[in-house]
C-alpha positions as CSV (number, residue, x, y, z in Angstrom):
1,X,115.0,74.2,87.1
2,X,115.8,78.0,87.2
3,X,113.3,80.4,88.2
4,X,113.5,84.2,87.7
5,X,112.4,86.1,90.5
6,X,111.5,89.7,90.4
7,X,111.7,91.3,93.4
8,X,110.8,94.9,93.7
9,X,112.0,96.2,97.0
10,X,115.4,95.0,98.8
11,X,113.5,93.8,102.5
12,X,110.8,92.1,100.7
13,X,112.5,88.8,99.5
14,X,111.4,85.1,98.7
15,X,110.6,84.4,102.5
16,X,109.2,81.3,102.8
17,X,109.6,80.2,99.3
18,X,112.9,79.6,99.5
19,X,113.2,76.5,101.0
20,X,110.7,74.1,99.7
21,X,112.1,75.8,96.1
22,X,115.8,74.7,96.5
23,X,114.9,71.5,98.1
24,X,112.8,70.7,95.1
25,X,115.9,71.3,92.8
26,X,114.6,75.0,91.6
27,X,117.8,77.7,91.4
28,X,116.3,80.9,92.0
29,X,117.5,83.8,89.9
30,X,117.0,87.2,91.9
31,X,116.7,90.3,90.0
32,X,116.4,92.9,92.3
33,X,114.6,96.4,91.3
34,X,115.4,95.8,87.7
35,X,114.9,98.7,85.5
36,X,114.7,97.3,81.7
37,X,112.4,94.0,81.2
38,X,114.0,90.5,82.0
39,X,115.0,88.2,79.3
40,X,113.4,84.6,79.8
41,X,115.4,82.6,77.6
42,X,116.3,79.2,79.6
43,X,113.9,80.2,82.1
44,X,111.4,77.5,84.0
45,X,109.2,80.6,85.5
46,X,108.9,83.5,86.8
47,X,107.8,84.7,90.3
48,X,106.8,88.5,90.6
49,X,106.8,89.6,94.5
50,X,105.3,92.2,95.7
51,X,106.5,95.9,96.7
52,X,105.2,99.4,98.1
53,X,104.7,100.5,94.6
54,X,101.5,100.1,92.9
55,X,100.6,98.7,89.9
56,X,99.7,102.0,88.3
57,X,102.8,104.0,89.4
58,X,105.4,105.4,87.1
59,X,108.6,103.2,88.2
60,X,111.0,101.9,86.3
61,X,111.3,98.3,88.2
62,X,107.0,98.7,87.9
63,X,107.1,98.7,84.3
64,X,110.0,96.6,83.9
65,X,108.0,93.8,85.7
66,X,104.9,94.3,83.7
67,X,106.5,93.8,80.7
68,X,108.3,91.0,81.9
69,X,105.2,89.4,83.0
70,X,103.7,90.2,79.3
71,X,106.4,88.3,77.9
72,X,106.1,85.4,80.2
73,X,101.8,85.6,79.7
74,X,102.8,85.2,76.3
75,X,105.0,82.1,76.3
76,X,102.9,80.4,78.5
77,X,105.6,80.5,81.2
78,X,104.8,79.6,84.4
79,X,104.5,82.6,86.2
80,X,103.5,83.1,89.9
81,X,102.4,87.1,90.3
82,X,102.3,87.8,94.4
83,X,100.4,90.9,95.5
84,X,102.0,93.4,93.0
85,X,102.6,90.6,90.8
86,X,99.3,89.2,90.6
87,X,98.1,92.8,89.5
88,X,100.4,93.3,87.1
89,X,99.4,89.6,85.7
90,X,95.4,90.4,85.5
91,X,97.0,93.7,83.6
92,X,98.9,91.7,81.3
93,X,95.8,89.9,80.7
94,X,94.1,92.8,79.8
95,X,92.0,93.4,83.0
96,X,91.6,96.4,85.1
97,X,93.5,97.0,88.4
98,X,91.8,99.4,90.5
99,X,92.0,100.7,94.1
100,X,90.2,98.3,96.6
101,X,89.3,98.6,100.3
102,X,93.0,98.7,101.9
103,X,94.0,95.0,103.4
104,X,97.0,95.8,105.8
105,X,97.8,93.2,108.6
106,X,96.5,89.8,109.3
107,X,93.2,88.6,107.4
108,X,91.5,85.9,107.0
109,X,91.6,84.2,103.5
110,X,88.9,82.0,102.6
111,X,89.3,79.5,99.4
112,X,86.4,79.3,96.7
113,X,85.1,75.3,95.7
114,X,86.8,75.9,92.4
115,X,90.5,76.0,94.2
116,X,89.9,71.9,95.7
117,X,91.7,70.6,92.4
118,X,94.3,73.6,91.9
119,X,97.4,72.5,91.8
120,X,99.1,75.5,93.7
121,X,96.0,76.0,96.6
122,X,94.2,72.6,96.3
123,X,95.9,71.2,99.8
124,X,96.2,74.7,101.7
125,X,92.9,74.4,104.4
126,X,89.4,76.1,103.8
127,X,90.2,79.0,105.8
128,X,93.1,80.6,106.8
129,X,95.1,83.3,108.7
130,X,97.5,85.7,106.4
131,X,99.4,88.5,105.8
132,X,98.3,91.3,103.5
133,X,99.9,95.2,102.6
134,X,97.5,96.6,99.7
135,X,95.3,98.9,98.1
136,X,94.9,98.0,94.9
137,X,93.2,94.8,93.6
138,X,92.6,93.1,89.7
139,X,89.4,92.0,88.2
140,X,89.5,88.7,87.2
141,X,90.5,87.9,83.6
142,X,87.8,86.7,82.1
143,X,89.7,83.4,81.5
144,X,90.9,82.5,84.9
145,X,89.5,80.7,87.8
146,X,88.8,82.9,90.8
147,X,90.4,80.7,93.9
148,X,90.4,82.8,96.9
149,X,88.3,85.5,99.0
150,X,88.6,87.6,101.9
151,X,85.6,89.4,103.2
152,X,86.6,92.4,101.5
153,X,88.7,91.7,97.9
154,X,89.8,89.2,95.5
155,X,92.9,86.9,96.3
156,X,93.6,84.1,94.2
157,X,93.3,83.5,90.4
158,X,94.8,80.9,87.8
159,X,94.8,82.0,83.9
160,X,95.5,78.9,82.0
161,X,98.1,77.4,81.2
162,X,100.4,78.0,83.9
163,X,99.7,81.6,85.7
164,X,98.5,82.3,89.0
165,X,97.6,85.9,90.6
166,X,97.9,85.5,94.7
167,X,97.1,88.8,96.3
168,X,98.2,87.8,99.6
169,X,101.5,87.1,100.8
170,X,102.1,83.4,102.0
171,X,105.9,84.3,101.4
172,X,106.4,86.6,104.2
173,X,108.3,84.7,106.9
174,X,108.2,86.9,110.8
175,X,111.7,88.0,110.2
176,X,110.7,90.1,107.4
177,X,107.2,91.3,109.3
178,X,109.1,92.2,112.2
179,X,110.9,94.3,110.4
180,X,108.4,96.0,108.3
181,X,106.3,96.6,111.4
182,X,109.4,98.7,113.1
183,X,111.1,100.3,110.1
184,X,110.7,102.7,107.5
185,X,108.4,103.8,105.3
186,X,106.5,100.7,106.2
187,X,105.5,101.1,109.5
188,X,103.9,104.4,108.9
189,X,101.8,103.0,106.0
190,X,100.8,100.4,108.3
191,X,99.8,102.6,111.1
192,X,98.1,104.8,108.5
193,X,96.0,102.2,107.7
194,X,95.1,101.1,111.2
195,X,97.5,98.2,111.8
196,X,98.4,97.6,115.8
197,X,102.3,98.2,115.0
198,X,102.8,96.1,118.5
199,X,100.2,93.4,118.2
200,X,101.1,92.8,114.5
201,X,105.0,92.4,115.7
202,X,104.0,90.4,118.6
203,X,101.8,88.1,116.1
204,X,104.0,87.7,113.8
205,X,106.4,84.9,114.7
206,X,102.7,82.7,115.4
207,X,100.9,83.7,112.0
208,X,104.1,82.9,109.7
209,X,104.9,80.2,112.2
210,X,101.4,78.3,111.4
211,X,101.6,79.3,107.8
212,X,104.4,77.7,107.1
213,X,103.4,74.6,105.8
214,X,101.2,76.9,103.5
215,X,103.9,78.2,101.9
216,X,105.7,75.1,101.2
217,X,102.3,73.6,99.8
218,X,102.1,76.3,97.1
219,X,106.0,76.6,96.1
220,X,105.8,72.8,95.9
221,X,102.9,73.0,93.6
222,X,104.6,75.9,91.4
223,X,107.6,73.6,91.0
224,X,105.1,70.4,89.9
225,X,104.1,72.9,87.1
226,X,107.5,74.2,86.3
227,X,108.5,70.2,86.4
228,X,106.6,69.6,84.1
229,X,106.5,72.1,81.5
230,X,110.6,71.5,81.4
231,X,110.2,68.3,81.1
232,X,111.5,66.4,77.5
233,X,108.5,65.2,75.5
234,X,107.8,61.5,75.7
């Protein structure tokens, strides 16, 4: 299997995906910053991470990953959107992405009943700690399943067949939190939005650490779907 990955800034990579993703077979095609859309042809999915930019901004890699992500809505790819990516998914869909209460730091994300039988979230636990770096959100599109809460925004949605918005990011690994905690322009938009730059790179080794078989629990799902959508008819 060969999944595209768009991935919008160069220190914000794969993280924790990558692993359980090779293991499972899946070759993953980086695209880094890319300023025209993405051909899919030969493709198995697509996974949209997440950047500083937002969803509305005027950025070339911004608008080459929405159209990308239009293209891949329209297929029926299997497409995983993360953070940036899951907005620019609900926009695809035709839903508004507006500003939200800012989520910087560790929160606690909190599935809906609806995720038990999700193939993507249906083993992660009830209630869990995460990292999260945005401002903006998505309404739901008005034909997905809303998976996951935190107390203050949206976090999870699947849009039949195969798409699913994730607003927080189970890919960060502490490596890459570290480092966005100490360099940047990160670490002044996290202390600009109240983030405990020496707490949150103290944490960060734990949180990721106990996360991890999160991670692996959601890229093995994504891989089931891309499995089987690849697969030769019977």
């Amino acid at each position: 299997m060969r999944a595209v990955v768009i991935q919008v800034d160069a220190d914000k990579g794969v993280g924790l995906l990558e692993a359980p993703l090779r293991e499972l077979g899946c070759e993953l095609d980086v695209r880094l910053a890319p300023a025209e859309p993405i051909a899919l042809d030969g493709a198995d999915g697509l996974i949209v991470l997440g950047g500083l930019a937002d969803p509305v901004d005027d950025d070339p890699a911004v608008q080459a990953a929405a159209q990308t992500v239009a293209e891949a809505l329209a297929t029926a790819l299997p497409t995983l959107g993360i953070c940036l990516g899951a907005e620019l998914l609900a926009a695809a869909a035709g839903e508004d992405t507006p500003r939200c209460p800012a989520e910087f730091g560790f929160h606690t994300v909190r599935l809906e009943p609806e995720a038990a039988g999700d193939p993507l979230l249906g083993g992660l636990p009830a209630a869990f700690e995460v990292f999260e770096a945005h401002r903006y959100s998505w309404e739901t599109p008005a034909a997905a399943t809303l998976l996951a809460r935190t107390a203050l925004t949206r976090q999870a949605f699947h849009l039949p067949p195969a798409a699913w918005g994730i607003q927080f990011h189970f890919e960060s690994d502490g490596a890459t939190l570290r480092q966005l905690a100490t360099s940047e322009p990160t670490k002044s938009v996290f202390a600009a939005h109240g983030v405990d730059l020496a707490e949150f790179h103290d944490r960060a080794e734990q949180v990721t650490g106990s996360w991890r078989a999160g991670a692996a629990t959601i890229a093995r799902g994504f891989a089931g779907v891309m499995a089987a959508r690849s697969a030769p008819a019977a």
